[in-house]
N, C-alpha and C positions, 0 to 999 in steps of 0.2 A: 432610529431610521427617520427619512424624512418623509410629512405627513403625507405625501402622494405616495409615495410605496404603501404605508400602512394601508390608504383608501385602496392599493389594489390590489393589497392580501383580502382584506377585509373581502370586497365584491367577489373578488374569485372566489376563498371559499365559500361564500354563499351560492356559485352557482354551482360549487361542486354540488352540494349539501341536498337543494331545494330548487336548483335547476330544471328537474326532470319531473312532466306532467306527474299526477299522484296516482295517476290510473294507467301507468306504468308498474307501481308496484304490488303486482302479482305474484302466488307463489312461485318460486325460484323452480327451474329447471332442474334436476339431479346430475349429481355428477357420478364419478370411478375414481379409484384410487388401483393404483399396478403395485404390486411389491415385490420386492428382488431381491432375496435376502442369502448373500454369502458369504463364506470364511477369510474373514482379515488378510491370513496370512496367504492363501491356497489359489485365492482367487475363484475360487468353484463352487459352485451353487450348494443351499446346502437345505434337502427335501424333507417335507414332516416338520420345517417348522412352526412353531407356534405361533400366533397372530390374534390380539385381542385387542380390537377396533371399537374406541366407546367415543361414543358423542355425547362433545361435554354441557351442549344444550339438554338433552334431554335425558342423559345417562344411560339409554340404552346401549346394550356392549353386543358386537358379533365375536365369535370368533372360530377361523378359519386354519387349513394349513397350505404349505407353501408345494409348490408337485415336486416333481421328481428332476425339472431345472430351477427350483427355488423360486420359483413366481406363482402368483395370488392376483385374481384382479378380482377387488367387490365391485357390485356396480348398484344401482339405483340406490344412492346415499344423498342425503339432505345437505346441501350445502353449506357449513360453516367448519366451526373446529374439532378435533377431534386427537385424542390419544394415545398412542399406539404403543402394544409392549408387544416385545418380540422375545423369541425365546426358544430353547435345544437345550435336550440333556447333553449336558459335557459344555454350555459354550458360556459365559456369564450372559446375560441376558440385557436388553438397550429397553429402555421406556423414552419415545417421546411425548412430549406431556400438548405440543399446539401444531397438530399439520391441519392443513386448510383442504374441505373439498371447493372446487370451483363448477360452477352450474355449468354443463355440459359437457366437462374437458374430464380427460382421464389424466391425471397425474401422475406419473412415475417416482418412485421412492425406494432409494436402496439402503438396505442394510448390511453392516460388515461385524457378524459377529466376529468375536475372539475366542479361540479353544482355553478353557480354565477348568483347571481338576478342582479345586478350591470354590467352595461357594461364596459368591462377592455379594455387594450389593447391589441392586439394583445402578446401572450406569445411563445417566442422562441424556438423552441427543447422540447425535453421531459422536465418533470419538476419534481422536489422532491415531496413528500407529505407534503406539506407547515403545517398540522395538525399533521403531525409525529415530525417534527424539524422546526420552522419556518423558520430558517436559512441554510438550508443545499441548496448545492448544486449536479446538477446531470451532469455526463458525458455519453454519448451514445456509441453505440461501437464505430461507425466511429473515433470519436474525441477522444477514446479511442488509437484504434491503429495507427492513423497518427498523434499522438501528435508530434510537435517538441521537440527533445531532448529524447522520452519515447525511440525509438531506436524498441525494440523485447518485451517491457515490459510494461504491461499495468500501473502499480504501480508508475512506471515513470512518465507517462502524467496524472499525478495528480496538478504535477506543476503549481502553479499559484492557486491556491485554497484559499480562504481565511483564515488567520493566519497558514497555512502549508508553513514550511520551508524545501527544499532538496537540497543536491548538486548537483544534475542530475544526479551522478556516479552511484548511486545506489538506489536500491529500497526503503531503508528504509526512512522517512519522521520523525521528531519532529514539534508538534503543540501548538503553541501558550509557549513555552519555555519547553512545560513538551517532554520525552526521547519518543524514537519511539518503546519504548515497553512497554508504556503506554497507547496504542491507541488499541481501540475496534473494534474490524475485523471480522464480521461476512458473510459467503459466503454461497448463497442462504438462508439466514437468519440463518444458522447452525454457532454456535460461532467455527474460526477456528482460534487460532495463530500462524499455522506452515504455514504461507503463504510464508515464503520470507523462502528460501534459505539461508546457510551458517551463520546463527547467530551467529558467534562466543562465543563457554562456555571457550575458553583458548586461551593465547596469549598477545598481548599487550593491552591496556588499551584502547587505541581508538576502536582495533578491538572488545571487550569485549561489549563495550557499544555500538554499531554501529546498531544493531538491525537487520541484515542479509542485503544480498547483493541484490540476484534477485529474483523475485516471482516467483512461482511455476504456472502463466498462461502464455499459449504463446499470441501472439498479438489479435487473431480472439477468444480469445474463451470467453470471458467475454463482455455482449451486455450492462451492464450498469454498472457505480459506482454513489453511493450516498453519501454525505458525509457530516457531521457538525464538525465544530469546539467545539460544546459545546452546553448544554442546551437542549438535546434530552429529549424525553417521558421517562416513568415509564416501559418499554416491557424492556429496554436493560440497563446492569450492568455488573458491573468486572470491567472495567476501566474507567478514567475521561479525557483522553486528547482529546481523537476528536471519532467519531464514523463513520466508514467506511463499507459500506455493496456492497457487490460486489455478480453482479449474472451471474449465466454462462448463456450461451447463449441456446435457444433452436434449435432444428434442422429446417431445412425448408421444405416447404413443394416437393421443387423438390432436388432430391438426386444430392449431388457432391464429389466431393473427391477432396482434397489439399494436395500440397508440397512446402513444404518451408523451403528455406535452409540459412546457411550463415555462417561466418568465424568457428564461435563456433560451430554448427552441423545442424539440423535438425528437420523437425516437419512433422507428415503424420497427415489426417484428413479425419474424412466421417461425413456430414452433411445432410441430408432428413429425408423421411418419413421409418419410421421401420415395418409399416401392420399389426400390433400387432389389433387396432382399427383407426378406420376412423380420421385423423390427429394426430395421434400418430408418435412424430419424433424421431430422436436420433441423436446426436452431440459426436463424437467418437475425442482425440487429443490425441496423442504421439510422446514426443520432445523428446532429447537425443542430451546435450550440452557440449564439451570437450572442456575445457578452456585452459587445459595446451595444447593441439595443437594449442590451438590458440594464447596462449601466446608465444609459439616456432615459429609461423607465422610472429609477430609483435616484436621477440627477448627480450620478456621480462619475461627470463629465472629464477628470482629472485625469483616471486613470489609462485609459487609452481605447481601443478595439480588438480585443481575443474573439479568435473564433477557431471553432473545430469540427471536424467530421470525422466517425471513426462505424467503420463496416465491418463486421465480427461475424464469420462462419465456422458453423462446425458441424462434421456431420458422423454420425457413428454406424459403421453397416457390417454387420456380424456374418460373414465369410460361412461359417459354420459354427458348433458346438464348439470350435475348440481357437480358433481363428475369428477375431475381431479386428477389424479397419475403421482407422479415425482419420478427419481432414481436420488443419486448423486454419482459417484463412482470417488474418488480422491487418486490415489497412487502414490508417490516423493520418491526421495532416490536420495540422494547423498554423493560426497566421493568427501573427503581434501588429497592429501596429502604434505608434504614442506620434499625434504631429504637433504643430504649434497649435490646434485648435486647443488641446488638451491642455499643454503649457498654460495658455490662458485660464483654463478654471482650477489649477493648483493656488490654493490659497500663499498669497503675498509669494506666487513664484516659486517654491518651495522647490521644486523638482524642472527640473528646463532640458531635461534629457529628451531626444530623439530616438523611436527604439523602430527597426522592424527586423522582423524574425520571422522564418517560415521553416516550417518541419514536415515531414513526410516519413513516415516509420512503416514498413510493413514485416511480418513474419510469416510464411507460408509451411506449416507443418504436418508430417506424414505420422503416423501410429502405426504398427501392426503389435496387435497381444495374442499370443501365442501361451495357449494349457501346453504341456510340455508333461507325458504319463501322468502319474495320478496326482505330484504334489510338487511339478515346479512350474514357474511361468516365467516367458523367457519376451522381453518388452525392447522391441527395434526404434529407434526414433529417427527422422531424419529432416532439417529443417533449413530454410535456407531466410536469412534476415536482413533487412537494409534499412539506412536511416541516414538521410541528407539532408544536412539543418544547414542553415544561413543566418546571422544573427548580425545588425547593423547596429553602431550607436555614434549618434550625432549631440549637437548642441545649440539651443538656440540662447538669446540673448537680448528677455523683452526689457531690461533694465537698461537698457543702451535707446533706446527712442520714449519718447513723451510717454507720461502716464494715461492709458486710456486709449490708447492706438491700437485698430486692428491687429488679429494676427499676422495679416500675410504681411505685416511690416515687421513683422519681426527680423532682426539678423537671424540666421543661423547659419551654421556646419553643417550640413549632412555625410551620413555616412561616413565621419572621423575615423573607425574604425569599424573593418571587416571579417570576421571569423565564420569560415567554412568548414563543416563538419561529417563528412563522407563517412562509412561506412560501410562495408558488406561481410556476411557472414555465412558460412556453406559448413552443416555442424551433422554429425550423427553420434548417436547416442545407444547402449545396448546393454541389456540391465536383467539379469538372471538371477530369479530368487526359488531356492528349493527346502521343502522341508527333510532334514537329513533324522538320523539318528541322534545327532546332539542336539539342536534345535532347529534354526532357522540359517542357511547358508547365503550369503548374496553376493554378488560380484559383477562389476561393471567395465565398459570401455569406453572413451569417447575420444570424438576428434573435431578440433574445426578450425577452420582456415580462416582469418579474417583481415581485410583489406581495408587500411585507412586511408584517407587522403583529406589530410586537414591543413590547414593556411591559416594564419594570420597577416591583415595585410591594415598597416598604419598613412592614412592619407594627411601628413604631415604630424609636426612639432603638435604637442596636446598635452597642457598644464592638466596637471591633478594636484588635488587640493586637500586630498586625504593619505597620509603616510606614517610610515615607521622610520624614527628617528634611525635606524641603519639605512633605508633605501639610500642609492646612492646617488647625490646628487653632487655637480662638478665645484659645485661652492658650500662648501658645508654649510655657509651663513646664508643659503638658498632654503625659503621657508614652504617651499611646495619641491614635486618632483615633476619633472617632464617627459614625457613619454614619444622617443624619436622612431620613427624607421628604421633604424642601425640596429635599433635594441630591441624593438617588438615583433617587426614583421620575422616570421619565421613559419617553415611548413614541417609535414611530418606524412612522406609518403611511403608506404612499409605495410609490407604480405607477410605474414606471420604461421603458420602452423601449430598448434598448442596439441598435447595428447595428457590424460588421465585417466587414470585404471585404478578398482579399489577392490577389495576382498573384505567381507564383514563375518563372521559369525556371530549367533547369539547363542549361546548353551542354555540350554533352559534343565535347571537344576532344582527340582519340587518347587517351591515357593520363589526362587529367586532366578533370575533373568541377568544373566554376564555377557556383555557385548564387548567383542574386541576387533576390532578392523585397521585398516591402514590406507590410505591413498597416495596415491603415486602422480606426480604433474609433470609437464615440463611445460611453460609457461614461455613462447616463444618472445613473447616484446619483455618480458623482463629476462630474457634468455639465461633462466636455469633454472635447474632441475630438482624437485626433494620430494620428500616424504612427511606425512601426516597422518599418523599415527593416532586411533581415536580410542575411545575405551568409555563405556560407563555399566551400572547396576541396578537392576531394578528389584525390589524385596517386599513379599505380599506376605507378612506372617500371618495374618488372618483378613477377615471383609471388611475392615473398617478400617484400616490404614495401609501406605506404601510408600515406601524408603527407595531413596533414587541420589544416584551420582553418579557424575561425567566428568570426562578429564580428556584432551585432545590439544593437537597441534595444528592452529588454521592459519590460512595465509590469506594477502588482500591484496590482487593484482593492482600496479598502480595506473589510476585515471588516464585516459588518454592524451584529454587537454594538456594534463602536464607533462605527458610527454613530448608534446607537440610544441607544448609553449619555449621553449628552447633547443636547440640542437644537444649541449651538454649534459641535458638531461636524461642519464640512463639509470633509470632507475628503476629499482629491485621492489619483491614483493614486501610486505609490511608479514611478520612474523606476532601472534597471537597465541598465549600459551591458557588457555583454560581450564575451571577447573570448577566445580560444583556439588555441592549436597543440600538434599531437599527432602521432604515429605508432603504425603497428602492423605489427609484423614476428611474419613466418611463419619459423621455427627450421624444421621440416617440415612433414609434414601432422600431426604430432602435440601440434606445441607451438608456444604463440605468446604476443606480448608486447604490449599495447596501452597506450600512455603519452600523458598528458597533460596540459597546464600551460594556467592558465587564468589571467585577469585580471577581477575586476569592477568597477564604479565605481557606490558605492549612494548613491541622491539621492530626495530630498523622502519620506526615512522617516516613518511614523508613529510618533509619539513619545507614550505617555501620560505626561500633567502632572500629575492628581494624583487619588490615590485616593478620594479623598471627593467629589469630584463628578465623577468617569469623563471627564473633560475630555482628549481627544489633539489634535496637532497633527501636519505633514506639516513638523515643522522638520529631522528627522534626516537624519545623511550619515553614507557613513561606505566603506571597501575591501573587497576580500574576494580575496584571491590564492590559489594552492595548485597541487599538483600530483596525480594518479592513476596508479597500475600497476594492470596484472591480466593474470595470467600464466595460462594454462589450455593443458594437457597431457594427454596421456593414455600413462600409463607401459605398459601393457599394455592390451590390448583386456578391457576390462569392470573397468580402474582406471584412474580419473580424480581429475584434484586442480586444484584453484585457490586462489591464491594474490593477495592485494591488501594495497594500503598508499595512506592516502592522506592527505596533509598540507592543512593548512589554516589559513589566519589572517585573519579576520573580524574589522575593529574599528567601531566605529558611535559617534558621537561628538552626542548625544541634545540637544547644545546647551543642559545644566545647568551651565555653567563649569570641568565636570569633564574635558572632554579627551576624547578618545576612549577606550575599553573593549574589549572583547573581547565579541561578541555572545555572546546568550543563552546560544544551542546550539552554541557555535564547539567541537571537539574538534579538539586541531594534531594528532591520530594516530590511525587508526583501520588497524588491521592484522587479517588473518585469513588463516586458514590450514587448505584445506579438503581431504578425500582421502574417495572413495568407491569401495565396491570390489561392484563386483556376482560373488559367490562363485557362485552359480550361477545357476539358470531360477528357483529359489524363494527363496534367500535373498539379501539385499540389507544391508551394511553401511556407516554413515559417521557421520562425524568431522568434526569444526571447532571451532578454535579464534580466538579471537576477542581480541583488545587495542583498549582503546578509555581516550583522554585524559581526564580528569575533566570536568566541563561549569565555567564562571566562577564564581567565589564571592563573594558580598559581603561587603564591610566591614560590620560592624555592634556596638552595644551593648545589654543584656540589661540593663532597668531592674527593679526590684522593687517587691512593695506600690506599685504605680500607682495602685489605684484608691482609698488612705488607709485612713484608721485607721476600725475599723467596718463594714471592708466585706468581702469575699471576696479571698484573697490572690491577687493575680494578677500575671503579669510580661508585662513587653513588648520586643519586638526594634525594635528602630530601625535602621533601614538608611543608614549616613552612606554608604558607597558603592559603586556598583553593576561588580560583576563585575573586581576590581578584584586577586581571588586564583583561585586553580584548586584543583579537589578533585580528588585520588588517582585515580590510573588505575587499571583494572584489567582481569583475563582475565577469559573464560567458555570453557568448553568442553564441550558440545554433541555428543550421541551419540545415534547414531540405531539400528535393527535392523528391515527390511521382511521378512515372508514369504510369499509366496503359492502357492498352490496350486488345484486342484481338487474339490470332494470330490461327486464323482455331476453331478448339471448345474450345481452352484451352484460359482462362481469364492469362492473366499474372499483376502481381503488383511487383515494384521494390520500395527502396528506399534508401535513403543515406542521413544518420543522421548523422551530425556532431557533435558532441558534446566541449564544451571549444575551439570554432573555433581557436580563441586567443593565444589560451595555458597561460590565466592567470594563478597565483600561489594562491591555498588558504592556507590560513592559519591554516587551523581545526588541519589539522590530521600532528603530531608529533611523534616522537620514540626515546627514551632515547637509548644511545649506550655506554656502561656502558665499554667498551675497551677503548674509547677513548675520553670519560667524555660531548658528546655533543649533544643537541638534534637536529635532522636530521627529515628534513621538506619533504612533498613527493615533486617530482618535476610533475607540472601540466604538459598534453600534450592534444594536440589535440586529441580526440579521433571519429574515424568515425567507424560508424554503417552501415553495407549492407543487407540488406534480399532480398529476391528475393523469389515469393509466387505466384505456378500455378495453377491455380482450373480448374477442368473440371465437366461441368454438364451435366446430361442425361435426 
């Protein structure tokens, strides 16, 4: 980084650190902890249980039991970390080894045991619904927001996930080889894709397919993620890469308010009780992040002006004993802009594009949960969504006037090209799960209507300088492609109606767990109809290991852009045939191994044909095999470390004559290597390292003076063929430092994420520079993360 950034990590944390008078630091205020501890499957509180609360400052242990609705609240407890094992004859029993008390504030904390006749081992942290996804994994909030490397962003410290690959730059994630906007994202079980920030619709080719930058949560507001790689239930469809469900947080029972700030901007917060009914909370967040200040801070003037604001509510208000109401209120907007001031500090011009872009996403969501007699719960959803993007891109032209001339002389284009991206969506949701005589029964309906109205519109003739030797150009011996109005402009206005219904059973058989389901679609923009038939097995022969596999038929509605991008384009869903076996052995209660080998079969891919008139087809096929480890220990009480590796070979054979390839995003190795060490109640240390395979590289040739004699020098890349080499592997390694404390009633939390401590270089991301015929690689730096986050409780 450059040495004025470092001078203003350095000072900031110093005023995190040693800011605050010394005669501030008095003993700490006492806090509460609430626990709510009920049946996985039932939903229903579950009384008498056991609660052993040790503070691991001083090792003294309480412990407690839960009433007759499953809640416990201790109160005057000492502020730091603390232990918790939970535990019921008949249920396997959850230890977590680091929940935080906060000076004044009472913290809500729920546990979901599981009914098991079989005595297990001791089970770590919250845990997936092993009956929803055998294989998934779950993240809590804590580990949520002090992941190493996540920085201000929850989406970040996903890191380390099985077969999830990231750079840590940015939010977006590919799993298991398929692109990171193939991945299923549902938020408070509401399907949402407008989570990440800045997806690029225009621009260069990396940014295009890059799948957005930041998420739309800030650190605290998301209290769990779940996540599989693959092989999920019949409830969830639209996409086949990984299944991610992320839930906001509910408010607590004692009212606080937070600030938290840092180089990019700002975030205010109100989290309690709202008085509406008797534990009815509300969780209030609004951020507001300027990039381009901040990239003027760290002088990295180049890249342009991001900014975002994103308002998150939610509120939970419990009707009665049996009836619970939830609100979700999600409103983002943000704004690109790149002008020629920018142009100018791109070294030797590098990048001369024009970009503005503005987004607006909201989701407004309704919950009722419904107990339903003694053992079903019956979950209503009903949600309504919108998202109107705008994305320009222009051209300017500082090689065309003397060197060293302002920008406002620069020529340019603006707004060369325009793409409108409307959306609405009117969705409900109804989801019945009952414990029967065989196991666990579940079955769903959904329906939702959704409105497009997307444009593209071409403000004249527009050379491009990067192609595939098919695109079509009118002179074969034409060494670039042109991009007209006849070919480009095109719209796509269309009301659609979609409905799916699923039926799952789980037979629960002594020791072994058989799930068989099926889901039913009809997919009105790809207008037809099928079935998806799902199936896997889960097998506990005794406590220290479990055998699992899944086998299912998933589909992958296709993109809208491309349906839009052409009139000709009708195009069908993408067909996924999966298929998995795995195990996971328990070493003790401290360390465990979960592995798994998977098979895919990819059919009726979407294939773009040619760049000049956006034309795709549903010709492609193609495999995807691989194997997962993840190894998670805990060497001493308050050191933990995880460890993964995960191979992959993905080829997709695009039906050009060319044979199969190696997909986009295929990486055969993605390894990391994680150790956190909580040193005391206030300070908090971690580490990870990270290897990841290069992404596929194209063949191609670098033409010159394309555009003749008299004209502007220009060169162009021809793509003879696709992904056909591999670029350079390489590490990162990622450091993190938490500390918190008290000072009078305000909680403070600082932290300083380092990110590419190294400044290794990666390889991924490339830019054709069509002035001066070369491709220009980004230059890695060190990048450090600061927030700094004060809560005050009453």
């Amino acid at each position: 980084m450059t040495r004025q950034f470092m001078q203003v990590c350095g000072s900031t944390l110093s005023a995190l650190l040693i800011g605050f008078p010394l005669a501030t630091h008095a003993a700490e205020e006492p806090g509460a902890l609430t626990f709510v501890v009920k049946d996985q499957i039932t939903d229903r509180p579950i009384p008498a249980a056991q609660i052993v609360l040790k503070e691991r400052e001083t090792g003294s242990q309480r412990s407690v039991e839960t009433d007759s609705q499953g809640r416990i609240v201790i109160e005057q407890l000492d502020p730091g970390l603390y232990s918790v094992q939970v535990g019921k004859s008949g249920f396997a029993p959850l230890y977590e080894p680091s929940l935080r008390v906060v000076t004044r504030k009472d913290i809500k904390t729920e546990f979901q045991l599981r009914e098991q006749a079989v005595e297990e081992v001791l089970v770590y942290g919250q845990q997936a619904d092993v009956l929803t996804s055998v294989n998934s994994s779950y993240r809590d909030r804590e580990a949520l927001r002090s992941a190493v490397g996540g920085g201000a962003d929850p989406l970040l410290s996903l890191d380390g996930l099985p077969g999830l690959a990231s750079t840590n730059e940015f939010a977006n994630f590919s799993v298991r080889g398929r692109g990171p906007r193939d991945n299923l994202l549902f938020v408070d079980d509401f399907p949402f894709d407008k989570a990440v920030h800045f997806d690029a619709t225009l621009g260069e080719d990396e940014d295009v397919g890059g799948g957005g930058r930041f998420s739309i949560f800030a650190p605290n507001v998301v209290s769990g993620a779940e996540f599989s790689p693959g092989g999920w239930g019949p409830a969830y469809g639209g996409r086949a890469a990984s299944l991610l469900k992320l839930e906001v947080a509910d408010g607590n029972p004692s009212p606080s308010a937070s600030l938290r700030f840092d180089l990019a901007g700002y975030e205010v917060g109100y989290d309690g009780p709202i008085g509406i009914t008797e534990d009815a909370t509300l969780l209030v967040s609004a951020r507001r992040l300027d990039f381009g200040s901040f990239f003027e801070t760290i002088d990295e003037l180049d890249i342009g002006e991001p900014v975002l604001r994103d308002i998150i509510v939610k509120s939970v208000i419990p009707i009665n004993r049996k009836h619970t109401f939830e609100v979700l209120l999600i409103d983002s907007h943000e704004d690109y802009t790149r002008g020629v001031k920018n142009v100018a500090e791109s070294p030797d011009f590098e990048d001369v594009a024009l970009l503005d872009s503005e987004q607006d996403s909201d989701l407004y969501g309704l919950t009722l949960r419904s107990l339903i007699g003694e053992k079903a719960v019956w979950i209503n959803r009903v949600y309504y969504r919108a998202s109107d993007k705008t994305s320009s891109e222009g051209e300017s032209f500082p090689d065309l006037v003397p060197e060293g001339s302002p920008p406002s002389s620069y020529p340019v284009r603006e707004d060369i090209i325009t793409v409108g991206e409307d959306e609405t969506e009117f969705g409900w949701r109804s989801d019945f799960e009952m414990v029967n005589q065989l196991g666990l029964f579940s079955a769903g309906i959904q329906a939702t209507q959704i409105e497009l109205d997307y444009n593209t519109i071409l403000d004249g003739d527009w050379n491009r300088f990067v192609y595939d030797e098919d695109d079509f150009r009118p002179d074969p011996d034409q060494l670039y492609i042109v991009l007209t109005p006849d070919s480009t402009d095109s719209s796509l206005n269309q009301k659609e109606t979609s409905y799916a219904g699923y039926i799952d059973q789980v037979f629960e058989l002594g020791d072994w767990d058989v799930r068989t389901g099926v889901r039913f679609d009809r997919d009105g923009f790809a207008d037809q109809s099928f079935a998806s038939p799902r199936f896997s097995i889960n097998w506990r022969p005794g406590n220290t290991v479990r055998y699992f596999a899944t086998a299912g038929l998933f589909h992958q509605s296709p993109r809208y852009l491309d349906l839009a991008a052409n009139a000709s384009n009708n195009l069908e869903t993408e067909e996924i045939t999966h298929t998995s076996v795995g195990f996971e052995y328990f070493l003790n209660n401290n360390w465990s191994l979960l592995t798994e080998a998977y098979y895919q079969d990819l059919d009726n891919l979407v294939v773009d044909l040619d760049r000049v008139s956006g034309t795709s087809a549903n010709i492609g096929d193609g495999t995807s095999y691989g194997v997962d480890f993840v190894v998670n220990g805990t060497i001493r009480e308050g050191i933990y470390t995880t460890a993964t590796y995960s191979y992959n070979d993905v080829v997709i054979d695009r039906k050009d004559g060319r044979g199969e390839v190696a997909a986009d995003f295929n990486r055969e190795h993605v390894a990391t290597l994680g150790l956190t060490w909580e040193i005391s109640d206030r300070w908090k240390v971690a580490g990870r390292y990270k290897y990841l395979s290069g992404r596929p590289e194209d063949d191609f040739i670098i033409h010159a003076d394309v555009l003749g004699a008299g004209q502007p020098l220009r060169y162009s890349k021809e793509i003879t063929e696709r992904n056909v080499g591999r670029r350079d592997g390489y590490g990162f390694l990622n450091l993190r430092v938490d500390y918190r404390r008290a000072f009078g009633p305000v909680d403070v939390t600082a932290f300083l994420d380092v990110i590419n401590v190294t400044a290794a270089s990666s390889s991924d991301d490339t830019e054709f520079d069509y002035r001066r015929g070369v491709d220009v690689e980004d230059e890695s730096e060190a990048e450090p993360l600061i927030g700094l986050r004060l809560d005050y409780a009453w």
